[in-house]
C-alpha positions in Angstrom: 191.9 -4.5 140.5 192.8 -7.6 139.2 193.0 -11.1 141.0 195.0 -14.6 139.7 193.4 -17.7 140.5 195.1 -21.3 139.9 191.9 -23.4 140.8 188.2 -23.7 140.8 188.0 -23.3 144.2 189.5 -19.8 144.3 187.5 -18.8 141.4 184.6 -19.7 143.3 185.9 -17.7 146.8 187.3 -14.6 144.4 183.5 -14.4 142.4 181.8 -14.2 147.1 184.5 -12.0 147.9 183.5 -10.0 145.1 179.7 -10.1 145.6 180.4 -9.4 149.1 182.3 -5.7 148.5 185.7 -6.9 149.2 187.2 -6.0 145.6 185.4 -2.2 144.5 183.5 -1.9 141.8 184.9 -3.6 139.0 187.5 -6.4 139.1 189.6 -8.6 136.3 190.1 -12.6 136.8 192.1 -14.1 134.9 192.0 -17.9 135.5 195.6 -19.9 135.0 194.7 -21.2 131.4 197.1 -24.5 132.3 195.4 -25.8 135.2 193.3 -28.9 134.8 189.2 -28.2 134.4 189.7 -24.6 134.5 188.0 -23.4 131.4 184.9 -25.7 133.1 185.1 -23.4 136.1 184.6 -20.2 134.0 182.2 -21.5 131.9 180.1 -22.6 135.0 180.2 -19.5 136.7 179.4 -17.6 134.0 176.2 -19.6 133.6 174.8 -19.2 136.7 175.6 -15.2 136.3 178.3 -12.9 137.5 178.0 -10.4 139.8 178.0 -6.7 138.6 181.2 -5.6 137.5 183.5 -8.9 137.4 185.1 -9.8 134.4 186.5 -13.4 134.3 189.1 -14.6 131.5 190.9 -17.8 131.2 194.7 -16.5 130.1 198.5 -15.9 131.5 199.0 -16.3 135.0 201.6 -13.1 134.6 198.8 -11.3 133.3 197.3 -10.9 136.6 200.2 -9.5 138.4 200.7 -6.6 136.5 199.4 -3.2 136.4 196.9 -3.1 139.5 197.6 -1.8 142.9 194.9 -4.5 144.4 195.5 -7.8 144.1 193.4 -10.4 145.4 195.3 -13.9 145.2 194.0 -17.4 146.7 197.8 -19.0 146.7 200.2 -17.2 148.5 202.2 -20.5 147.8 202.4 -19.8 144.5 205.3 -19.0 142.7 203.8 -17.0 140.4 202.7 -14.6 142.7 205.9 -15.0 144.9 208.0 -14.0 142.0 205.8 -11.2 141.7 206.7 -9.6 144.8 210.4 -9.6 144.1 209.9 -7.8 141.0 208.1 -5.1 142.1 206.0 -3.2 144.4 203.5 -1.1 143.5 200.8 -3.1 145.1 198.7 -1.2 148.2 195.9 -3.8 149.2 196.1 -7.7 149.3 193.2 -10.0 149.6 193.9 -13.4 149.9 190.7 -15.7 149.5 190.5 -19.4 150.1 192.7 -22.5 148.3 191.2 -25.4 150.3 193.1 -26.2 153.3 196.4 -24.7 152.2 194.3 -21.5 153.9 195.1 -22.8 157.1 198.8 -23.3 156.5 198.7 -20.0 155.2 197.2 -18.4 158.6 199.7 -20.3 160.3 202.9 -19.3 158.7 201.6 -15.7 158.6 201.6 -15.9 162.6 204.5 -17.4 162.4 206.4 -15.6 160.5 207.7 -18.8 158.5 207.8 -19.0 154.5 205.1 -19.7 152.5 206.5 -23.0 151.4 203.6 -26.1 150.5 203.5 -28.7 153.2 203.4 -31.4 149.9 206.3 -29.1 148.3 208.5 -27.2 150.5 211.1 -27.5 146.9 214.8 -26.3 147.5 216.2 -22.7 148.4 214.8 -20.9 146.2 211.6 -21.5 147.0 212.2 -21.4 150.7 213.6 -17.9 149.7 210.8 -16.4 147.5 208.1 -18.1 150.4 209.9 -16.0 153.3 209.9 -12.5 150.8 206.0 -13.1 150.6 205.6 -13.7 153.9 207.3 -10.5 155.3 205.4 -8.6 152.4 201.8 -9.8 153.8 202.9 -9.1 157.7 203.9 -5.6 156.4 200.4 -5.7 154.9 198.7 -6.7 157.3 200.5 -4.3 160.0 199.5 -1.6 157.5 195.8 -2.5 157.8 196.1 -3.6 154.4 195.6 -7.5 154.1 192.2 -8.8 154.3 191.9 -12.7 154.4 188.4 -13.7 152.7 187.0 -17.2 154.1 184.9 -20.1 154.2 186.8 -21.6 157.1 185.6 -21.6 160.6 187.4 -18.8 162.5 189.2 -21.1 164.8 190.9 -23.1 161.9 192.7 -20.1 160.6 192.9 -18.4 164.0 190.9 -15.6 163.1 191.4 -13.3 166.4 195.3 -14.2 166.0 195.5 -13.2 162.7 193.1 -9.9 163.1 195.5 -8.7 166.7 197.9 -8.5 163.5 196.4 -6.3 161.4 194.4 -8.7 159.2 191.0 -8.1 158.5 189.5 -11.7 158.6 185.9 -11.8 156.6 183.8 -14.9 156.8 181.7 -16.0 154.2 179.1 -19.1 153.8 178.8 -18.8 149.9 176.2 -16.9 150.4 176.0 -15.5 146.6 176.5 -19.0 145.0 173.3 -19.8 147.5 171.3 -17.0 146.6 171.5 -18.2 142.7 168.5 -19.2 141.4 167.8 -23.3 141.4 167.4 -23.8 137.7 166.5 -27.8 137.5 170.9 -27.8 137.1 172.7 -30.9 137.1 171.9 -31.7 140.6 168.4 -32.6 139.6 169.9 -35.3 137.2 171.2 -37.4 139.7 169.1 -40.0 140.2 171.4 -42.3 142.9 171.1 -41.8 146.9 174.6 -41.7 147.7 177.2 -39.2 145.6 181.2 -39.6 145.8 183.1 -36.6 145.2 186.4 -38.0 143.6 189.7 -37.3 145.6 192.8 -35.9 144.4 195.0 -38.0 146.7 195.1 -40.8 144.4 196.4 -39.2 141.5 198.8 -37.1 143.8 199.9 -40.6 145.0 199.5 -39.6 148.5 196.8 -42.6 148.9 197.2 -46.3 147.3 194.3 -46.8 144.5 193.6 -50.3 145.2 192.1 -49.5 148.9 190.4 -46.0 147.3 188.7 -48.5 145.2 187.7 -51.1 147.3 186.3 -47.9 149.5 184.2 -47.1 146.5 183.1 -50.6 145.8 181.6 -51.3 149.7 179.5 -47.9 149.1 178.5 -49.2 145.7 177.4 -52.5 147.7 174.7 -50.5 149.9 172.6 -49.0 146.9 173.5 -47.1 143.7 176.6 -44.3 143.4 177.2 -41.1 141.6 181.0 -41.0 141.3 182.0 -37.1 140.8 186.6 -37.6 140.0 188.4 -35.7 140.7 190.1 -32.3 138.4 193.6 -34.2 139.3 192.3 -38.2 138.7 193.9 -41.0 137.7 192.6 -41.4 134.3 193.4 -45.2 134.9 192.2 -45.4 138.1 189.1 -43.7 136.5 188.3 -46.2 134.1 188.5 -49.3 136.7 185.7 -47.3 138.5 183.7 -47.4 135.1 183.7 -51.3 135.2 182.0 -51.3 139.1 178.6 -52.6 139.5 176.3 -49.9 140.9 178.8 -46.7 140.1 178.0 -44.2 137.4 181.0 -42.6 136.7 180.3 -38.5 135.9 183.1 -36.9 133.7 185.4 -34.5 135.2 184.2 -30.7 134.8 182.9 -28.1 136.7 183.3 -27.8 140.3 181.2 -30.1 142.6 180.1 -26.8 144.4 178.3 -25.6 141.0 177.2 -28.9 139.9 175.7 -30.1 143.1 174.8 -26.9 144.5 171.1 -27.6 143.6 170.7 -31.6 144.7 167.5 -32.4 146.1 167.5 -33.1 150.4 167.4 -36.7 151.1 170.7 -37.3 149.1 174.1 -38.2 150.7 177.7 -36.8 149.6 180.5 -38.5 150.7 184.1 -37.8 150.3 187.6 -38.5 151.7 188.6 -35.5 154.0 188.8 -32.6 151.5 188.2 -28.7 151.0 185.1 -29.8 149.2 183.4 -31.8 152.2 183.8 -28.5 154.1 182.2 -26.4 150.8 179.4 -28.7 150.4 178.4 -28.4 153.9 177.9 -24.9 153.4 176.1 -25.2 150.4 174.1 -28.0 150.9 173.2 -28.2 154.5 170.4 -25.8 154.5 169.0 -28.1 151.4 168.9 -31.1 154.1 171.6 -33.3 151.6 173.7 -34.9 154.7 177.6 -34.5 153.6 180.0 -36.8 155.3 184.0 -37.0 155.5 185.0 -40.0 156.3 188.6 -40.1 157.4 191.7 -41.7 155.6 193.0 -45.1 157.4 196.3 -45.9 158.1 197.2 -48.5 155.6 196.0 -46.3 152.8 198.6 -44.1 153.3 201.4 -44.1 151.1 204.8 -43.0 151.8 205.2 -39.9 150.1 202.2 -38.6 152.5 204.5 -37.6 155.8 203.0 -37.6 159.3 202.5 -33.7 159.4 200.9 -33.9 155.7 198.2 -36.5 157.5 197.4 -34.6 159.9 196.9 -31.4 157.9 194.8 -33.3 155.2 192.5 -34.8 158.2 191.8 -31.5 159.2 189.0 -31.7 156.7 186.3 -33.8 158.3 186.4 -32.1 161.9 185.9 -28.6 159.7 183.0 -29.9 157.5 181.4 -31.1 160.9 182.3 -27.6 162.4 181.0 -25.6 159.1 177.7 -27.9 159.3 177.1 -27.1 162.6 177.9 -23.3 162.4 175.5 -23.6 159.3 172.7 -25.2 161.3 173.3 -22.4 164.2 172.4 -19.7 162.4 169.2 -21.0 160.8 167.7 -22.0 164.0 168.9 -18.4 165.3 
């Protein structure tokens, strides 16, 4: 088996649905060598240990697609993978794991039966035209009993009964093997300030105007001292202003904020901007008593390449960290 992953986050989701059974015995990751932070990822994960019989390499994206009759992918979106389809296929068994909150535009276009285009870049006919191949090929999966979707998600955001009355088998996870690691004093312990700020990448996706993002940061600098965690896609410039703020340490980018944080002591606070990671972090760091809070994007911060139906997607975030918490707290009090 072999599975592609083009960010962190699905390294992260591919290593649980591993752990968990999903993949056999013995499964190849090769992590897209061009995307920003990734050789961090793999170096993090391997530190903290892999689980029996995965093998993770930071290479060709191709190299992925080729040769297995598995494949375990967390961006249907991706052209990689979309090209992939047309070319051939030999493959038997999909599992899709988690790329943030493109997951839930996934689940919906699946039900849909629409492409799988990106809500940020729906690109011209071609790509309108490889999204719709890949989407007939995972229906015909999932039909086949051959799709399973791997997630971190509460059900209802990706319409888990929906997507299971159409074949999919819909697995749930709470990062339950990145929880069960052992706490070795990581970096987590080294942060000394109440309050941490995991970066946002809608700044450097221009999506969100800087000079409001940074007067954001400054009013939580002004209530007591600030870890500032940027983001994998920052604005180097943007970056440095953040430097010059009184009462914000400013971390380099690296690993994911799941591994670097995933051993903070309880009584700290995480705050973000709605984001995959507020909805990670609740998992993680709930049961530790670290309160995480998403704290949703105002109106004038917007800028105008973020579109009405890009908002509301992106504020999906908070009400699903708040939903994840409180799953989370349900089952330790059960």
């Amino acid at each position: 088996m072999s599975a592609l992953v083009e960010s962190p986050l699905q390294l992260l989701c591919v290593v649980e649905a591993h752990a968990a059974g999903l993949t056999g015995p013995s499964l190849r990751v090769v992590a897209r060598a061009d995307v920003p932070s990734m050789g961090a990822a793999v170096d993090a994960v391997r530190a903290v240990g892999l689980p029996d019989g995965l093998q993770v390499e930071v290479g060709s994206a191709r190299a992925a697609l080729t040769g297995t009759d598995v494949r375990v992918v967390g961006d249907p979106f991706s052209g990689v993978f979309q090209s992939s389809l047309v070319r051939g296929s030999g493959v038997d068994r999909f599992v899709v794991v988690d790329d943030g909150l493109a997951t839930v535009d996934v689940a919906r276009r699946l039900l849909a039966g629409e492409p799988m285009v990106r809500l940020a870049a729906p690109g011209g006919p071609l790509r309108s035209a490889l999204g719709a191949v890949a989407t007939r090929r995972l229906q015909r999966a999932a039909r086949q009993g051959r799709l399973t979707l791997c997630t971190m998600l509460p059900a209802d955001a990706v319409r888990a009964d929906a997507l299971r009355a159409i074949g999919v088998e819909v697995r749930e996870h709470s990062f339950e093997w990145l929880a069960s690691r052992p706490d070795a004093g990581g970096a987590g312990h080294g942060i000394d300030e109440p309050t941490v700020v995991v970066g946002s990448g809608l700044v450097g996706d221009r999506l969100v105007h800087a000079d409001a993002y940074a007067a954001w940061l400054r009013g939580l600098a002004a209530d007591g001292p600030v870890r500032y965690l940027p983001h994998r896609r920052h604005d180097p410039l943007v970056t440095a202003l953040f430097e010059q703020l009184p009462g914000v340490r400013v971390d380099a980018p690296g690993a994911p904020v799941e591994l670097r944080l995933r051993d903070l002591p309880a009584g700290r606070r995480v705050v973000s901007l709605p984001s995959t990671s507020a909805i990670t972090l609740s998992r993680l760091l709930g049961p530790r008593g670290v309160e995480v809070v998403a704290q949703q994007v105002p109106e004038a911060w917007w800028t105008s390449r973020a579109t009405p139906r890009l908002r509301a997607h992106l504020g999906l975030a908070a009400d699903l960290a708040t939903a994840a918490s409180g799953r989370d707290r349900a089952r330790r009090v059960a």
